[in-house]
C-alpha positions in Angstrom: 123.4 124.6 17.1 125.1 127.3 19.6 129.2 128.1 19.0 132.5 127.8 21.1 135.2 129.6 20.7 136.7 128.0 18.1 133.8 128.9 15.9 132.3 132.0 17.4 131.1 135.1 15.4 134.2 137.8 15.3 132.6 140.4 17.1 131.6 137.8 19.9 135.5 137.2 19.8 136.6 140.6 19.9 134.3 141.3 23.0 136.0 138.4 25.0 139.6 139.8 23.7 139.0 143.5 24.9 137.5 142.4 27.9 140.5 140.1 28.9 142.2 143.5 28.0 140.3 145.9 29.8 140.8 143.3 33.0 144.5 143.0 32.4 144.7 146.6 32.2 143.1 147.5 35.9 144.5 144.1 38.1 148.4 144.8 36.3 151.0 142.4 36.9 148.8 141.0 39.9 147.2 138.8 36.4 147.6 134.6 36.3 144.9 134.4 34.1 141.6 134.3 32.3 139.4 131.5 31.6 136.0 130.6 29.6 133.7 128.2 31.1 130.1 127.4 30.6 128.7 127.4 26.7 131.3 129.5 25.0 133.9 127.1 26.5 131.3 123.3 25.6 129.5 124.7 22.6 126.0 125.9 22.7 126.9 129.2 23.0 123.4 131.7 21.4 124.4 135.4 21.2 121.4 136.5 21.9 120.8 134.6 25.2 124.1 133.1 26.2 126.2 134.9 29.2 129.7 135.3 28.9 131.4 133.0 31.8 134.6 133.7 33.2 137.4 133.1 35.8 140.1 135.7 36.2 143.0 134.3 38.5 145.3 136.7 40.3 148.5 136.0 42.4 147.3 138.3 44.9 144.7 139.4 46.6 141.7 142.4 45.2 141.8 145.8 47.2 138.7 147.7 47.2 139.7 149.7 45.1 140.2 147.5 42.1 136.9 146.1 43.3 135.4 149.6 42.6 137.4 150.0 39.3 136.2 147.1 38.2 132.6 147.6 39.1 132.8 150.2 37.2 134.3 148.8 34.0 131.7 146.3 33.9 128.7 148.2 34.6 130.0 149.6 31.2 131.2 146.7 29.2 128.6 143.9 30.6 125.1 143.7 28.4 127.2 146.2 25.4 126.2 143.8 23.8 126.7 140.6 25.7 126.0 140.0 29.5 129.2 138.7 31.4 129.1 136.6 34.8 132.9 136.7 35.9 134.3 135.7 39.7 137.7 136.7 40.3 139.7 134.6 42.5 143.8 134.9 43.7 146.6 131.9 43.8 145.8 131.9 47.8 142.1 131.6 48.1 143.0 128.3 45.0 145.8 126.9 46.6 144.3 124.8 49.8 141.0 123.8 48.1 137.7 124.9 50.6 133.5 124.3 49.4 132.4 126.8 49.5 135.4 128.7 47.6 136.5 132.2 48.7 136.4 134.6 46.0 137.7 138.3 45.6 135.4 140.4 43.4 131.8 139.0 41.1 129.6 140.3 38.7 127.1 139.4 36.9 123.9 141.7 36.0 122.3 140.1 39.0 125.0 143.0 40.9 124.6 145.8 38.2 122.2 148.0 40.7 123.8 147.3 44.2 126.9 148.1 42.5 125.7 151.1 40.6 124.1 152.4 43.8 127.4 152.1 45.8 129.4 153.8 43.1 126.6 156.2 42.8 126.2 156.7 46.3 130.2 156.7 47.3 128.9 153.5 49.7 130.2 150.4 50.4 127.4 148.1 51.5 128.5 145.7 48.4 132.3 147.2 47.3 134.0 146.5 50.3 137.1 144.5 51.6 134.9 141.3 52.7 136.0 137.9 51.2 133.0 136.1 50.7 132.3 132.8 49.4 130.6 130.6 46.6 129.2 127.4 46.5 129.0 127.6 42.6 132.8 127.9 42.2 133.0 124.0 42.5 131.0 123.8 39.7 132.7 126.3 37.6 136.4 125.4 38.6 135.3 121.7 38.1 134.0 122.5 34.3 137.0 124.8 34.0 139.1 121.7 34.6 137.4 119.6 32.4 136.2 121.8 29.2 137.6 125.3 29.9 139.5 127.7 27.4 142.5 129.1 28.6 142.3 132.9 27.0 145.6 134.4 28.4 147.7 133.1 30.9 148.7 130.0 32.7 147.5 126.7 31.5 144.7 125.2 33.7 146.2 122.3 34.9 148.6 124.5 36.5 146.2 127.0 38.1 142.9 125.5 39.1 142.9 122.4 42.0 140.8 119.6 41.5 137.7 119.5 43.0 136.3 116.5 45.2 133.5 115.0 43.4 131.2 115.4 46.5 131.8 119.2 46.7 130.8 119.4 42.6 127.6 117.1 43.4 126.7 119.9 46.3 127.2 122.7 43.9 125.5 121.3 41.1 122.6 120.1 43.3 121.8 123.8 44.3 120.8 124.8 41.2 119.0 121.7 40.4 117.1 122.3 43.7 115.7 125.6 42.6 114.7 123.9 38.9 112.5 121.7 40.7 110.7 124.6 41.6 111.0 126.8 38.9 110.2 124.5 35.9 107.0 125.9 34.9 108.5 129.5 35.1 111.6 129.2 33.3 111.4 125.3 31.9 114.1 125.9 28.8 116.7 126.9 31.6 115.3 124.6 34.2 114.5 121.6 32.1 118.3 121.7 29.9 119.4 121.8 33.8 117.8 119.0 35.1 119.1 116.7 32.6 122.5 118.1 33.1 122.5 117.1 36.8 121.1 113.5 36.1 123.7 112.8 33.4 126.3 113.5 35.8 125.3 111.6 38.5 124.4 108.8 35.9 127.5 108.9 33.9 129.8 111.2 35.1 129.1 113.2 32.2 130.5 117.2 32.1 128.0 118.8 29.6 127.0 122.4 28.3 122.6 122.4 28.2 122.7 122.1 24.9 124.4 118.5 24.7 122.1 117.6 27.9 119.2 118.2 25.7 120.7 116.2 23.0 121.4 113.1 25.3 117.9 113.7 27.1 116.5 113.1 23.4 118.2 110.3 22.8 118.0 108.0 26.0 114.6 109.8 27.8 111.6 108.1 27.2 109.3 108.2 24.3 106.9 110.0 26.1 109.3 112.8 27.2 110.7 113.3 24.0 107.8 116.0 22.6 109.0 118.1 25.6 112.0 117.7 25.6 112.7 118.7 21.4 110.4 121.5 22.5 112.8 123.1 25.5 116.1 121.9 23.1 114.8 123.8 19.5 113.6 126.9 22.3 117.2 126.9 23.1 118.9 127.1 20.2 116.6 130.0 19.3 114.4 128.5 16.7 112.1 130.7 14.9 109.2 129.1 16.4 107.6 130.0 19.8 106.7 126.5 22.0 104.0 126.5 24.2 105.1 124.4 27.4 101.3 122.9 29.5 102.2 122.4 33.2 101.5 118.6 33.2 104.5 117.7 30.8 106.8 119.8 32.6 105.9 118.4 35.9 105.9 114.7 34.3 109.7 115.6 33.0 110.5 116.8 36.6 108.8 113.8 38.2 110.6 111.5 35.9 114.3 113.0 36.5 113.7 113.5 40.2 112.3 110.1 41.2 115.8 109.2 38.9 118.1 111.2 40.3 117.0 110.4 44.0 117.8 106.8 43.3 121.1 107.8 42.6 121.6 110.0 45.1 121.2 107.5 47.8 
């Protein structure tokens, strides 16, 4: 079983605390807020594999400067020891609700070397005054609404809009895309995912992976259910190393995609 942060390790506690600190410290009195989401906020949380997922709401808009100071700061912070994904957002960009959402400022290690190259460089190919856009903020935002800790600031219900449940389905459905394809190269991950994305659509449910897994066991069928304890005990870090063969991961897929199709339509 992963944490939350009610139950979380002290030191993974402290890192979240400094962090909300050392962001406080560079955005000022321009700070709303900062928010978990994803497993540290459902449970499921593995510090040795989970990221750190975060919103940081502003009531004003980033300069590039901050953008630059905070580069920085996280090139040093993020992976010391746990990697952070974090999109920072202002009041504005929140207030009349658009899929894909506008954002200020990302990271996650996905950025560390087009960052550390423009800092290194003095460049601003990436760290730069553009406001871009996500379509994964629905998701986030919408799990933020739903099962998000409010660290410092403003309760959620005051900050965050609600998202339509069309634009959540298209930002969910992105990722679930890709797992299609990807199941027999990252099919913990992708398989966890999968399930996720059907038990919404089936039930409306708003899960962490590691509760997907957990339903997946109990209502998949029997014949799934070797594969699936497989990908759930991989997650949770077991001692033992599973060996996934190609034809159970593609029977899983088949069986949540010719499901999830059906609902889709």
């Amino acid at each position: 079983m992963g944490y939350d942060w009610s139950a979380c390790p002290s030191d993974v506690k402290d890192f979240i605390i400094n962090l909300q600190k050392g962001i406080s410290e560079t955005v000022n009195d321009r700070f709303v807020g900062f928010y978990l989401h994803g497993s540290l906020a459902m449970g499921g949380f593995n510090p040795k594999s989970s990221d750190i997922d975060v919103l940081v709401i502003t009531n004003k808009s980033m300069k590039v400067e901050d953008k630059r100071n905070l580069a920085q700061f996280f090139l040093n912070y993020s992976n010391s020891p746990y990697p952070i994904e974090i999109s920072f957002l202002n009041t504005e960009q929140l207030k009349d609700w658009k899929h894909p959402c506008p954002f200020d400022f990302h990271y996650s290690e996905f950025w560390r070397k087009r960052y550390e190259n423009d800092l290194l460089r003095g460049t601003y190919t990436f760290l730069n005054d553009e406001v871009n856009t996500d379509t994964d903020l629905a998701a986030h935002i919408t799990i933020t609404n739903h099962r998000g800790i409010c660290v410092e600031g403003e309760p959620i219900d005051e900050v965050f809009p609600s998202v339509p449940k069309l634009d959540y389905i298209s930002s969910i459905l992105g990722d679930y895309q890709e797992c299609l394809g990807n199941i027999e190269e990252d099919p913990i991950y992708c398989s966890l995912n999968l399930i996720r994305v059907f038990w919404y659509l089936k039930e409306g449910a708003i899960s962490s992976k590691q509760e997907a897994g957990n339903w997946g066991l109990q209502t998949f069928p029997q014949e799934l259910s070797i594969t699936i304890r497989k990908v759930v005990n991989s997650y949770a870090n077991k001692t033992e190393t599973y060996f996934f063969d190609k034809s159970e991961l593609i029977l899983l897929r088949n069986y949540i995609s010719e499901k999830v199709q059906k609902l889709l339509h």
